[in-house]
C-alpha positions as CSV (number, residue, x, y, z in Angstrom):
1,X,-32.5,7.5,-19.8
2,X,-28.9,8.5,-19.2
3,X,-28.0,12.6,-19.4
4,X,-25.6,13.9,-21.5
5,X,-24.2,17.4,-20.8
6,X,-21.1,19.4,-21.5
7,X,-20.1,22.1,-19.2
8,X,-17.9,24.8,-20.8
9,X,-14.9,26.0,-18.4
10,X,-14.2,30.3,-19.4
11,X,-11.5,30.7,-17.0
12,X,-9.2,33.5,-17.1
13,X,-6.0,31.2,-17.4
14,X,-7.5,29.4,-20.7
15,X,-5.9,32.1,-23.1
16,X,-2.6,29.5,-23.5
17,X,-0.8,29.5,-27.0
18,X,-2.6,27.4,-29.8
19,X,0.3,25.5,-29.7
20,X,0.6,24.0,-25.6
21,X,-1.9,21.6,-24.0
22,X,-5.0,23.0,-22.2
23,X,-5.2,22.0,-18.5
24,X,-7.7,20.1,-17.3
25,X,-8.8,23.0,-15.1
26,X,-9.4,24.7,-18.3
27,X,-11.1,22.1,-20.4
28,X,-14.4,21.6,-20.6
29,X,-16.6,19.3,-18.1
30,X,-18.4,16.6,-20.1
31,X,-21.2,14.5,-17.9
32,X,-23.1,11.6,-18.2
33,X,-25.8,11.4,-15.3
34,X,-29.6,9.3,-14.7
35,X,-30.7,13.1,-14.2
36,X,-29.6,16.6,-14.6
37,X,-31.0,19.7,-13.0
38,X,-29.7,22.9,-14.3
39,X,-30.5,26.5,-13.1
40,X,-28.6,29.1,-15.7
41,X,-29.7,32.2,-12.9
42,X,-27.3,30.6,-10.3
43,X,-24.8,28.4,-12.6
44,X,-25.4,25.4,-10.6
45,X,-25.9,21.8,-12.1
46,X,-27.4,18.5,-10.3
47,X,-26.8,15.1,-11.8
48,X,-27.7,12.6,-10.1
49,X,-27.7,8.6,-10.8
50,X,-24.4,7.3,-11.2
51,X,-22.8,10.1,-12.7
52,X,-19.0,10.4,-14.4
53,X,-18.0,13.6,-15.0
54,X,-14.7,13.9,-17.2
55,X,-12.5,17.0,-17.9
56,X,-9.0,16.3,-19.9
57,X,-7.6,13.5,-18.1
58,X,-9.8,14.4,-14.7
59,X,-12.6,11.0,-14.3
60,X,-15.0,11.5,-11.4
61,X,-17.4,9.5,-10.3
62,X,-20.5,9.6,-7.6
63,X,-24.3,9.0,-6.7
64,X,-24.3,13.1,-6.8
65,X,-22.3,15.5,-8.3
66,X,-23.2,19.4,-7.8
67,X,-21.6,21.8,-9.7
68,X,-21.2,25.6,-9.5
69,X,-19.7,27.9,-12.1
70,X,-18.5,31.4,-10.8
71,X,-17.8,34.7,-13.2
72,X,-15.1,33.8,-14.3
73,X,-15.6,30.3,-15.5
74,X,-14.0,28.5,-12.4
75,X,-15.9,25.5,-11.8
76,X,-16.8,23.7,-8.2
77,X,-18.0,20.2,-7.5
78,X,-19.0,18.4,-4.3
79,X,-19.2,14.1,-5.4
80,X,-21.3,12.2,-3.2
81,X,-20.7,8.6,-3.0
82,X,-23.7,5.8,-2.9
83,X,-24.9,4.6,0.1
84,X,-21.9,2.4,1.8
85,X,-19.7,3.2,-0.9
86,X,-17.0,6.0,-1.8
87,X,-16.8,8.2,-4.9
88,X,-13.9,8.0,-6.9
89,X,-11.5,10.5,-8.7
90,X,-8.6,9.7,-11.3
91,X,-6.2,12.3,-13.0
92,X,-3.0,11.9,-15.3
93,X,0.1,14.3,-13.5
94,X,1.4,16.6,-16.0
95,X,4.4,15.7,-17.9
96,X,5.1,12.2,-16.3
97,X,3.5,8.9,-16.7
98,X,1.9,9.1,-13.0
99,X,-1.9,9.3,-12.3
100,X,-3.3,10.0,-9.2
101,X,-6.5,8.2,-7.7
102,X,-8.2,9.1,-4.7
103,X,-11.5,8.0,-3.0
104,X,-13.8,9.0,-0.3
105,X,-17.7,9.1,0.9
106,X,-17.6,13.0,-0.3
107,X,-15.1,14.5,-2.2
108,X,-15.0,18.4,-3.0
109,X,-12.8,19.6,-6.6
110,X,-12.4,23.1,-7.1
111,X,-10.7,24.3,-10.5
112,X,-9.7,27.6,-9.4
113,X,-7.4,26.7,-6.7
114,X,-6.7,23.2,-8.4
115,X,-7.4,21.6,-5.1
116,X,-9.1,17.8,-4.4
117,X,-10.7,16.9,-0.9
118,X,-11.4,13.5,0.1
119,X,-13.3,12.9,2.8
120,X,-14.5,10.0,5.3
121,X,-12.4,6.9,4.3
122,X,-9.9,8.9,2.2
123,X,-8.0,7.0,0.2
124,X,-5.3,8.6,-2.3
125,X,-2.7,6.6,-4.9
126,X,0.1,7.5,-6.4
127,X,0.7,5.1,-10.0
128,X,3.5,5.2,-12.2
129,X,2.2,4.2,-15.5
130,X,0.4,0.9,-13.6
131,X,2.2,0.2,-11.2
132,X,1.1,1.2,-7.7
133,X,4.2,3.3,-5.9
134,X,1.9,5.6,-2.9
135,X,-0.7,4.8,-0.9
136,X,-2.1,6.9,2.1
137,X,-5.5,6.8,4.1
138,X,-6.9,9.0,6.1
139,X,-10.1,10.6,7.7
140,X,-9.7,13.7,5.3
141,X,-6.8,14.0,2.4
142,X,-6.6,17.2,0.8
143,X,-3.9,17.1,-2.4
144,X,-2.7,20.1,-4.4
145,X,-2.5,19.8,-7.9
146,X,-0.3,22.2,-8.8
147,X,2.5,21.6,-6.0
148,X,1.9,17.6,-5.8
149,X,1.7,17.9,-2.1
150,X,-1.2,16.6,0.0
151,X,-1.8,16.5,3.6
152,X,-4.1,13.8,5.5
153,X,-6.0,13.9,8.7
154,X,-6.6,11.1,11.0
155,X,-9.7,10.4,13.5
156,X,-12.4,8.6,15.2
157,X,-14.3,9.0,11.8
158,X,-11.4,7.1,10.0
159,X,-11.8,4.3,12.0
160,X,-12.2,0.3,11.2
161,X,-12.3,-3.0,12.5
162,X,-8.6,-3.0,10.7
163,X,-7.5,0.4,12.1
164,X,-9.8,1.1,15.5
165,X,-8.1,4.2,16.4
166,X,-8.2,5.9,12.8
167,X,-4.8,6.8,12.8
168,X,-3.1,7.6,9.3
169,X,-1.8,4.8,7.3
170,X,0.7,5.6,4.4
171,X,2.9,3.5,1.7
172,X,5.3,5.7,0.1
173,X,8.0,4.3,-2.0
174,X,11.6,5.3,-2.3
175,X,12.3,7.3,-5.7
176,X,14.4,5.9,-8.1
177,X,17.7,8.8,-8.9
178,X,17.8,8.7,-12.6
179,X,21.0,6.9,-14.2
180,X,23.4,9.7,-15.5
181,X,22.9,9.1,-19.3
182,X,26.1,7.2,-20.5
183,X,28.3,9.4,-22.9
184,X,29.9,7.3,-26.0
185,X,33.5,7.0,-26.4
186,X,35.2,9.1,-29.5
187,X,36.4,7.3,-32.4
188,X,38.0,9.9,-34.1
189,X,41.5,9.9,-33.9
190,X,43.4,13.0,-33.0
191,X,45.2,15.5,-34.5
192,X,49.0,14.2,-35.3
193,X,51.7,16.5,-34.3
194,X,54.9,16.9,-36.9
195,X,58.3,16.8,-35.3
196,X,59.6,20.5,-35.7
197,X,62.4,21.0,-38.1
198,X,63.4,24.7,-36.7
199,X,64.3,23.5,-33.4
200,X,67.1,21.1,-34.9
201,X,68.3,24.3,-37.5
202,X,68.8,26.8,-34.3
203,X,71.4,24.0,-32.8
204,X,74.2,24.7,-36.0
């Protein structure tokens, strides 16, 4: 029988106007798991079973997922992938029609900071609305939410029959400068100017 469980987020940075869009980092963690174990003394939570945790746009999902809530409401999971396989992590950037999608045998999210680690065959992706437009691999990627910028390690532990020395591969495609937006031409017609009949009295 699947688990169902809803995590509340009470972070400090959650008191936005009624009026702009909640965070994910500030929405609440909903969890579907095969088994949940939950102490309320330490604020930790084990599912376990093929687990998806969701949190605004944020979809993660693992063998394992262990989560820890601190004082003030920040929230900390470590995703553990199935045997042979990698767990997986999806969110929608801010603003723009860009998701990012990363993957890795273990992967670490913590809400405070913002901040996603990926780690053993890391894998992130850049999309733009569908389309795939970045794509970097790595022995450990760590990406910053709130700066877009993420760095990525290479090593032995990175290494395939495709890439023996486990060096970083990356696709990055060249951004697009936006057009200038095109201004219409005027079709009003312009003042008209009267001949001036002083300048012809002043010559008698």
């Amino acid at each position: 029988m699947a688990v169902l469980a809803t995590v509340t987020a009470l972070s400090a940075t959650a008191a936005y106007a009624q009026s702009a869009p909640k965070a994910d980092r500030d929405m609440p963690m909903n969890a579907e798991a095969d088994a949940l174990r939950y102490d309320d003394l330490k604020q930790t939570s084990v599912f376990t079973g093929n687990v998806v945790i969701t949190k605004g746009t944020t979809i993660i999902r693992g063998e394992r997922v262990d989560v820890r809530q601190d004082p003030q409401g920040y929230q900390f999971a470590t995703v553990i992938a199935p045997a042979g396989k990698r767990a997986f992590y999806r969110k929608k950037r801010e603003g723009v029609d860009e998701y990012i999608e990363g993957e890795g045998e273990l992967i670490e999210y913590d809400s405070q900071a913002d901040i996603v680690k990926f780690t053993r065959r890391a894998e992130l992706r850049r999309y733009n609305g569908t389309t795939l437009v970045d794509e970097t691999s790595g022995a450990l990627i760590t990406y910053n939410n709130n700066t877009d910028v993420f760095t990525v390690d290479g090593g032995a532990k990175n290494s395939t029959a495709a890439n023996p020395t486990g060096r970083v591969r990356a696709l990055l495609s060249p951004r697009t400068a936006a057009a200038p937006p095109k201004v219409a031409p005027t079709t009003t017609p312009g003042p008209v100017l009267r001949p001036s009949l002083r300048l012809g009295a002043d010559k008698n």
